[in-house]
C-alpha positions as CSV (number, residue, x, y, z in Angstrom):
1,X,-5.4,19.1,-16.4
2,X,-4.3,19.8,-20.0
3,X,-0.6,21.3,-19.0
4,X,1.4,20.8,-16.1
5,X,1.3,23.8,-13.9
6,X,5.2,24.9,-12.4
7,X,3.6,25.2,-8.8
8,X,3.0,22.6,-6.2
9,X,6.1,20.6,-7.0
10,X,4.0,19.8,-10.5
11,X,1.6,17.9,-9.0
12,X,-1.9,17.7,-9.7
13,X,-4.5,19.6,-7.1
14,X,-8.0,19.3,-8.1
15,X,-9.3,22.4,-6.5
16,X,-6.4,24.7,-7.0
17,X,-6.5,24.2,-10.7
18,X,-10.6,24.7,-11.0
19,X,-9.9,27.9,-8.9
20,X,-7.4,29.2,-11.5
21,X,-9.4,28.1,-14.2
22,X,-12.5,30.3,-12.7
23,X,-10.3,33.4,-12.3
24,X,-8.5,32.9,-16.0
25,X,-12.1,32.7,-17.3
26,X,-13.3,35.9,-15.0
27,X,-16.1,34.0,-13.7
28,X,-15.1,34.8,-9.8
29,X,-13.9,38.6,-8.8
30,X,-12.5,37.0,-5.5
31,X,-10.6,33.8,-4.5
32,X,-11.1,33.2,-0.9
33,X,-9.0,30.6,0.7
34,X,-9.1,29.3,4.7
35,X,-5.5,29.4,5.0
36,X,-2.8,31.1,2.7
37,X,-0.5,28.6,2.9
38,X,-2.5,25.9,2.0
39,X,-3.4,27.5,-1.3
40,X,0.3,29.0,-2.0
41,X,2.8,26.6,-1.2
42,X,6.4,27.5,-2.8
43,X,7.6,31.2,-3.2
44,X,7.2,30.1,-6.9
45,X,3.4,30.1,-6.7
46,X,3.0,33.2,-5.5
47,X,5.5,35.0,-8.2
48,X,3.2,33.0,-10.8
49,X,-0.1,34.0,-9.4
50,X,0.3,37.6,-8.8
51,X,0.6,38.6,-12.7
52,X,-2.2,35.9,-13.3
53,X,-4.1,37.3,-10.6
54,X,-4.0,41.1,-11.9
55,X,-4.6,40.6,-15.3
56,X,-7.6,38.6,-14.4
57,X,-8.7,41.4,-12.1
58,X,-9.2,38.8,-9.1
59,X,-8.9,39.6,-5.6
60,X,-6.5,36.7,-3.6
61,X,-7.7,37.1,0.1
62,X,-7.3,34.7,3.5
63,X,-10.0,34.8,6.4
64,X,-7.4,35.7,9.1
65,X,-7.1,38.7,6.4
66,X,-2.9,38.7,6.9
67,X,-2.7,38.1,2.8
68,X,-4.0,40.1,0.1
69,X,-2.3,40.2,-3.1
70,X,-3.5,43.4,-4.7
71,X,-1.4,45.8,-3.4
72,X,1.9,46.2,-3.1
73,X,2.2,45.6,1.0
74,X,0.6,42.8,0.8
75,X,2.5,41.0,-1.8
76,X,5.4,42.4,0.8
77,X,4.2,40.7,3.5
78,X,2.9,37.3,1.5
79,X,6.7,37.6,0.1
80,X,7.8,37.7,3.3
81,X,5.6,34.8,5.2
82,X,6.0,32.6,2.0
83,X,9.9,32.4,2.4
84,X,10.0,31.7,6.4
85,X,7.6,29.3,5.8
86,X,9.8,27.6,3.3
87,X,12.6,28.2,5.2
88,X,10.9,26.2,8.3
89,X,9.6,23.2,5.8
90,X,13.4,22.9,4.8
91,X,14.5,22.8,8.5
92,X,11.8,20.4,9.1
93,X,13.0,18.1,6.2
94,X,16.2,18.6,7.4
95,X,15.4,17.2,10.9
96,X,13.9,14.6,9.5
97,X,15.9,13.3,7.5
98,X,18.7,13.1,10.6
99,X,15.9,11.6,12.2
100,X,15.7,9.0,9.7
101,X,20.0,8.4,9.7
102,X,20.3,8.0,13.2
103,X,17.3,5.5,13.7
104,X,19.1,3.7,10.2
105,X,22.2,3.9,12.2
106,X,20.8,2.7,15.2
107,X,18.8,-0.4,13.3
108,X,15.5,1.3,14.4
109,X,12.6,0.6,12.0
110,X,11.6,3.7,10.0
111,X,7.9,5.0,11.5
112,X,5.2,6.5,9.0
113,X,5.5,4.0,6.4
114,X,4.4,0.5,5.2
115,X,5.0,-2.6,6.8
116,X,7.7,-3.8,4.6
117,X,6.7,-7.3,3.1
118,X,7.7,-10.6,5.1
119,X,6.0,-8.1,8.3
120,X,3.7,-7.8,10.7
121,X,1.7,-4.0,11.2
122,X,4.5,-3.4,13.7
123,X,7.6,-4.0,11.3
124,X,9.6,-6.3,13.8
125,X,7.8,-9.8,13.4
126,X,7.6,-11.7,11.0
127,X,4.4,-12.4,9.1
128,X,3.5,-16.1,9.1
129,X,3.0,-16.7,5.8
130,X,4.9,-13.9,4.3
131,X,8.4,-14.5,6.4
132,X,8.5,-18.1,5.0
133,X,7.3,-16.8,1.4
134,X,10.2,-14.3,1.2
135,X,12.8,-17.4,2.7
136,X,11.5,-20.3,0.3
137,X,12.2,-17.2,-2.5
138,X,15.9,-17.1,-1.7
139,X,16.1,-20.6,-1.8
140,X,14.7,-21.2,-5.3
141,X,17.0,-18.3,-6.4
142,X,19.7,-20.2,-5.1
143,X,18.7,-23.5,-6.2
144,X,18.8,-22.5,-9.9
145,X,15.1,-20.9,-10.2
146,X,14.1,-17.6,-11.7
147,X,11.9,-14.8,-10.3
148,X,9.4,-16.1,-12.7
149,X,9.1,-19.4,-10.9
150,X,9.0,-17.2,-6.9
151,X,6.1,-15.0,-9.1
152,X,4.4,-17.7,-10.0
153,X,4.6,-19.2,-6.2
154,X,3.9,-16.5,-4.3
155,X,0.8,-16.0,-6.7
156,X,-0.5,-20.3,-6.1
157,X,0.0,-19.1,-2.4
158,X,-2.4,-16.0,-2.5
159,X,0.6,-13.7,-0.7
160,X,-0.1,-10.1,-2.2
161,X,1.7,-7.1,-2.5
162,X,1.6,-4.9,0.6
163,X,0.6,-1.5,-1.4
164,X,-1.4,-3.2,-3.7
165,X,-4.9,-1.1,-4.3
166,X,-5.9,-1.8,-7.6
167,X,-5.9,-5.5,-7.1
168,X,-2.4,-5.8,-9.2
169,X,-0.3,-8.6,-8.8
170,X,3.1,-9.3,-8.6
171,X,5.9,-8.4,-11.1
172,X,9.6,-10.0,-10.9
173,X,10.6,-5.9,-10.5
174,X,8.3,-5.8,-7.2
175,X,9.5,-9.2,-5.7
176,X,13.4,-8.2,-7.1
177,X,13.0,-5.4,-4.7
178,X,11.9,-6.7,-1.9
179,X,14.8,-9.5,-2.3
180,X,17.5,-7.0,-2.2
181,X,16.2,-5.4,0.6
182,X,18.6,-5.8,3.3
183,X,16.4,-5.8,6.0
184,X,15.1,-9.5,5.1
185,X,18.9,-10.5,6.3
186,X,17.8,-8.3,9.7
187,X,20.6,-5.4,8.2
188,X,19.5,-1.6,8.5
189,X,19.9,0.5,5.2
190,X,20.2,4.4,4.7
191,X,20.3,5.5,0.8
192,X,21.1,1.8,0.1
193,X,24.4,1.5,2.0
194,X,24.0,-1.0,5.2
195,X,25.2,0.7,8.4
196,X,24.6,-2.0,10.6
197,X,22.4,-4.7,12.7
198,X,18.7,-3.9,12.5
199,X,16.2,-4.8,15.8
200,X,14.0,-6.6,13.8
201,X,14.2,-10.3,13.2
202,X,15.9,-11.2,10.1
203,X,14.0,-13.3,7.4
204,X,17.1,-14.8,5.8
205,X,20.6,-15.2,7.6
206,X,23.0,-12.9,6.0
207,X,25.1,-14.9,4.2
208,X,22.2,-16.1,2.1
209,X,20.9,-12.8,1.4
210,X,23.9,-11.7,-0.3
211,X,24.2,-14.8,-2.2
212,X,20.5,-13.9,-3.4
213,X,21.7,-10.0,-4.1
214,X,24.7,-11.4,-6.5
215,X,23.0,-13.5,-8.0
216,X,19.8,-10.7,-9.0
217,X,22.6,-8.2,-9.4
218,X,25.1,-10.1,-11.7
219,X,25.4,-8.0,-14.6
220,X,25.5,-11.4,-16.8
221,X,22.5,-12.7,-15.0
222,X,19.5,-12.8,-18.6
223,X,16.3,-14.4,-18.5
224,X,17.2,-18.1,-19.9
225,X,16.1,-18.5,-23.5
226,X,13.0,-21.3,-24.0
227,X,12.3,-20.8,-20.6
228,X,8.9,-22.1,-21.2
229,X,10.2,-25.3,-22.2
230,X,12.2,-27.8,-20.5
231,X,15.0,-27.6,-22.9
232,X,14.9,-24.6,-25.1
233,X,18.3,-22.6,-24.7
234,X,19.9,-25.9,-23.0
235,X,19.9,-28.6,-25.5
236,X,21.8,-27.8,-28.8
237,X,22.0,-28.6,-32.3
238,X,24.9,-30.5,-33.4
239,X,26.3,-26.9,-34.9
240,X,26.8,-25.7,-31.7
241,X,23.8,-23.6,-32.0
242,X,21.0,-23.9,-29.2
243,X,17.6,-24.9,-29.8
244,X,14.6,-23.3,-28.6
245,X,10.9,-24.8,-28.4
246,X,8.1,-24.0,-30.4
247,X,4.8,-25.1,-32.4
248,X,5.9,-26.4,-36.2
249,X,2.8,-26.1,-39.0
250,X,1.0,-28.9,-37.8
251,X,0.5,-27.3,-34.5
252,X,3.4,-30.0,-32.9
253,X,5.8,-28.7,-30.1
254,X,9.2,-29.3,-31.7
255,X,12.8,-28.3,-30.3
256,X,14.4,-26.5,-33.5
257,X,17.8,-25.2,-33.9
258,X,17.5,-20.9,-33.5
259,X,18.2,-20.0,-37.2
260,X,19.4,-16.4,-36.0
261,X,22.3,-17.8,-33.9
262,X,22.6,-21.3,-36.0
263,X,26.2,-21.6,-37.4
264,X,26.2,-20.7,-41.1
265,X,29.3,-22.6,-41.6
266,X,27.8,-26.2,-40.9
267,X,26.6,-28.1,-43.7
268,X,25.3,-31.3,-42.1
269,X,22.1,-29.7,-41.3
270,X,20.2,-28.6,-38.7
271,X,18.3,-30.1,-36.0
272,X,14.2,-29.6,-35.8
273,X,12.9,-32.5,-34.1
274,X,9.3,-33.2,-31.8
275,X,9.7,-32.3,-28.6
276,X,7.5,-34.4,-26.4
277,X,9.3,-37.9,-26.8
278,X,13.1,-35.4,-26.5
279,X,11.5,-34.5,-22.6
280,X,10.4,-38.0,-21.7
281,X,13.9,-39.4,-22.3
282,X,15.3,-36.6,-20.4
283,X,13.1,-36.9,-17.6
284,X,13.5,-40.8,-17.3
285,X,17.6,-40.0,-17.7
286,X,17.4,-37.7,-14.3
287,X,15.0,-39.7,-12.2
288,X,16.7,-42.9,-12.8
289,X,20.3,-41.2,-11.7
290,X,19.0,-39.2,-8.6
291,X,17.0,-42.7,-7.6
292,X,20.9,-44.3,-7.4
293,X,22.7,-44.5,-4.0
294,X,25.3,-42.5,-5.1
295,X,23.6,-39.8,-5.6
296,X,24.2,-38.0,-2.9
297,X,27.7,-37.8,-4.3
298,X,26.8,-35.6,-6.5
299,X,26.4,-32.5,-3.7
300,X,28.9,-33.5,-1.2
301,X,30.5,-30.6,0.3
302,X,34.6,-30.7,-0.2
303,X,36.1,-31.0,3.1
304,X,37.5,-27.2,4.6
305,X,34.7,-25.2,3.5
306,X,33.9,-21.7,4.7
307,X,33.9,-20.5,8.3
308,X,30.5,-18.6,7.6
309,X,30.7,-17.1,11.5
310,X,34.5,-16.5,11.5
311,X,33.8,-14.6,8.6
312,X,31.4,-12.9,9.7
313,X,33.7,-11.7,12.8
314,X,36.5,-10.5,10.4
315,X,34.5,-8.3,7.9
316,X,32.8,-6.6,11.1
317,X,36.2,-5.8,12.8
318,X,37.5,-4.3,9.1
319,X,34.6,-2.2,9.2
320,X,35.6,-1.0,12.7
321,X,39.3,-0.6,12.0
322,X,38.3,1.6,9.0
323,X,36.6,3.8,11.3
324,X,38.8,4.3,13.7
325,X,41.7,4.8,10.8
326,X,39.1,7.3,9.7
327,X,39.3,9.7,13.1
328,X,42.8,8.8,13.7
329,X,43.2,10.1,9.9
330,X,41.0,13.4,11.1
331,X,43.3,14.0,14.1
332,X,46.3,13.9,12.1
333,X,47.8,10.4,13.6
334,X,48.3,9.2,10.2
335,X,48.9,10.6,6.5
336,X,46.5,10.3,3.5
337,X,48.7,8.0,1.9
338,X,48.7,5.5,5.1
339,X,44.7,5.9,5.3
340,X,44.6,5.3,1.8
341,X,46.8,2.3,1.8
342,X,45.7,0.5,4.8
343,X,41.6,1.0,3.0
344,X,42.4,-0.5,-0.3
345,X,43.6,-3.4,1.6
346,X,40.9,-3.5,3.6
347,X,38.5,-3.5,1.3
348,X,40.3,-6.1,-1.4
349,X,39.7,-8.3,1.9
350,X,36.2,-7.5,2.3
351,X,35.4,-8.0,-1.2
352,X,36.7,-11.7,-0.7
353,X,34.9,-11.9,2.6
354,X,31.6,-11.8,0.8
355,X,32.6,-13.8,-2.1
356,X,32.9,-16.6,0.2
357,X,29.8,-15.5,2.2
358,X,27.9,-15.8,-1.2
359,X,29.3,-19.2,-2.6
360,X,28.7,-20.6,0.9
361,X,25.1,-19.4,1.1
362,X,24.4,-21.3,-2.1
363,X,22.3,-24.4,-2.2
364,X,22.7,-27.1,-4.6
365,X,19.5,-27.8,-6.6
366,X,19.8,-30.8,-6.6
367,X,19.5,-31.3,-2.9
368,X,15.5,-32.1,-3.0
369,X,15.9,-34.6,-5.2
370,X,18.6,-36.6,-3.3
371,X,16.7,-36.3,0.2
372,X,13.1,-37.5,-1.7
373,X,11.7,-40.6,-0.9
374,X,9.9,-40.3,-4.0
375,X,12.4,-38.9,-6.4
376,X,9.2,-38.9,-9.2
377,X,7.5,-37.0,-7.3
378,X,9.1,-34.3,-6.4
379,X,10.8,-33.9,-10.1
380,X,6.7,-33.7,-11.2
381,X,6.3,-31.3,-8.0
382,X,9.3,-28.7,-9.0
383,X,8.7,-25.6,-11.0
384,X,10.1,-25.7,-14.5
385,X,13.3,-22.8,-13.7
386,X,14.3,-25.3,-10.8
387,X,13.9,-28.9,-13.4
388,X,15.9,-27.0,-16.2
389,X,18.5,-25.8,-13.1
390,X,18.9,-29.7,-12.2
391,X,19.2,-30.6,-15.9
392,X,21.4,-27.5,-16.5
393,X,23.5,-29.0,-13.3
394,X,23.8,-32.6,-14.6
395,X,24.5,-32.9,-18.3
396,X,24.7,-31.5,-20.9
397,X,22.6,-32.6,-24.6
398,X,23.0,-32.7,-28.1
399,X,20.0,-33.3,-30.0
400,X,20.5,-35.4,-33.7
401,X,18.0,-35.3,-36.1
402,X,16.1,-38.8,-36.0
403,X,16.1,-39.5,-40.1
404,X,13.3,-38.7,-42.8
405,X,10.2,-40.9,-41.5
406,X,11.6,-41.9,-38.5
407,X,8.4,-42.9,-36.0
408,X,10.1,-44.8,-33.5
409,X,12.2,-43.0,-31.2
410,X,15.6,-43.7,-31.0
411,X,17.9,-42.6,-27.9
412,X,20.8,-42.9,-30.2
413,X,19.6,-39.6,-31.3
414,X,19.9,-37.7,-27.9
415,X,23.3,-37.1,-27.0
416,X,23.9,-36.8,-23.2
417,X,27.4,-36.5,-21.4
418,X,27.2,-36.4,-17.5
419,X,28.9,-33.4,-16.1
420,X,31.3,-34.5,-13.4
421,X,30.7,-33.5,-9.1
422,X,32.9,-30.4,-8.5
């Protein structure tokens, strides 16, 4: 198809364009079709093909013989057929789409579609192996890890995309999607506003899943810089700058300070330094202060915390008092101003309702690591977005250069200042 032809809502039909090419090249003197309306579907196709059709000198006919576009009654009567038909596809769509509001409404699943991912074929149960995927994805999330690191999980795990034909894999855009779905938090969805429960079993609790939604919908929220290395974008220069990780001439992996953001102003000199020994401190630095008793210090809760269910309770009966303000408001019981009054209150309360959902939902990454037997272990078992989130979580590093010559290295030359428990 060398242009894209106005009819059929511009999509391509394989036989429909080798018909018109056969009549454009007056190689056929009739085109003879089963059905009409499965060869003219939009009252636009049939105002395009008529002129094309008698200049080419081609016959249009139909085997029940209702159709025939070469005279004038019978364009009256295709004119005619063509536009109830449209007019009963419209009512059709627009049945359907009530259809698909009340079962939203009523937190039935939608029929005629594809099991949603973390699903069984019938869209209620949980998969076995999805369900927990699409869980243990929330968590990372919430634990500090990127949608790199649940990619690269879900991939080790051989979970695959539900629609996937062409054997491709995941993207963090697919598996971003299928986060922010509601329905993994057992909520039902029409044109992406929530309208209530679902009858499915949630993946997620609720509270979690819209931790995981501000977090992937933070306007703020950029992939971190040296993500590839275990301290690029963290670690800085002792301009202020931050350093990022790559390859020097002799093929080294160094941690160099980025001479686009570097501060101009500094005259001491900037830091470019091999990497390897940098990340073995590091890693020594974290194991050896998550091994300590007191490390579960570091993630105790402050006393008072969130109500999660009480909270729950409240935002459900705002939603119900702004309904009913809403008919009161359509009987006349109360002005516009009053409606309009009471909502904004309403909502500045539900907005701090979920804020508190959200920080509640969160998980401390460094929870793993203080319930490990072997604290080694699971440091060398975490994905590199959740070992930079711990680092990110614990201290913060200044890297000095180590001198001309300098072989030995010297910890004197790392700079590390503990961050202090919240």
């Amino acid at each position: 198809m060398t242009r894209k032809d106005p009819t059929a809502a511009g999509k391509y039909r394989p036989g429909y364009e080798e018909a018109l090419r056969l009549v454009d090249a007056g190689a056929v003197d009739v085109v003879f079709c089963w059905k009409w309306d499965r060869f003219i579907r939009e009252p636009l196709d049939l105002e395009y093909l008529i002129p094309r059709f008698d200049k080419a000198g081609v016959r249009f006919a139909e085997a029940d013989g209702i159709i025939d576009l070469g005279t004038d009654s019978g364009r009256l009567a295709a004119r005619i057929l063509i536009a109830v038909a449209k007019a009963e596809q419209e009512r059709k769509s627009e049945r359907q789409k009530l259809a698909n509001e009340a079962a939203a409404v009523n937190g039935k699943r939608r029929l005629g579609t594809p099991r949603p991912f973390g699903y069984a074929k019938d869209h209620v149960t949980p998969d076995p192996v999805e369900g927990p995927a699409v869980a243990e994805a929330c968590a990372v999330l919430l634990g500090g890890g990127t949608l790199s690191a649940v990619m690269r999980g879900w991939t080790t795990i051989g979970v695959r995309p539900v629609q996937s034909t062409s054997g491709r894999g995941w993207t963090r855009q697919s598996i971003r999607t299928i986060l922010l779905n509601p329905r993994i938090a057992g909520l039902s969805a029409y044109h992406g506003e929530i309208v209530g429960p679902g009858d499915w079993e949630p993946l997620v609790d609720e509270e979690t899943w819209r931790a995981v939604h501000a977090i992937l919908e933070d306007p703020a929220r950029k992939p971190p810089r040296g993500v590839r290395t275990l301290l690029g974008g963290l670690a800085r220069c002792p301009c202020g700058n931050v350093v990022s990780g790559m390859p020097n001439h002799r093929g080294q992996r160094v941690y160099r300070c980025q001479p686009p953001t570097r501060n101009r102003h500094w005259a001491a000199g900037h830091v470019a330094r091999q990497a390897a020994p940098v990340e073995d401190y590091i890693e020594m630095l974290v194991k050896g202060r998550m091994s300590r008793e007191d490390a579960a210090d570091l993630i105790v809760l402050p006393e008072g915390g969130p109500d999660v269910g009480a909270l729950r309770e409240e935002s459900t009966a705002i939603r119900a008092t702004l309904e009913e303000m809403a008919a009161d408001r359509a009987l006349g019981l109360i002005t516009r101003a009053q409606m309009l009054a009471a909502t904004e209150r309403a909502n500045l309360r539900l907005g701090e309702i979920e804020a508190e959902v959200e920080h509640a939902a969160r998980e401390n990454v460094l929870a793993p690591l203080v319930a490990a037997e072997d604290v080694g272990a699971m440091w060398a078992d975490m994905d590199l977005s959740l070992q930079r989130a711990v680092i990110r979580t614990l201290m913060t590093i200044t890297l000095l250069s180590p001198g001309m010559g300098a072989r030995a290295f010297d910890p004197a030359t790392v700079q590390v200042t503990w961050r202090q428990p919240a």
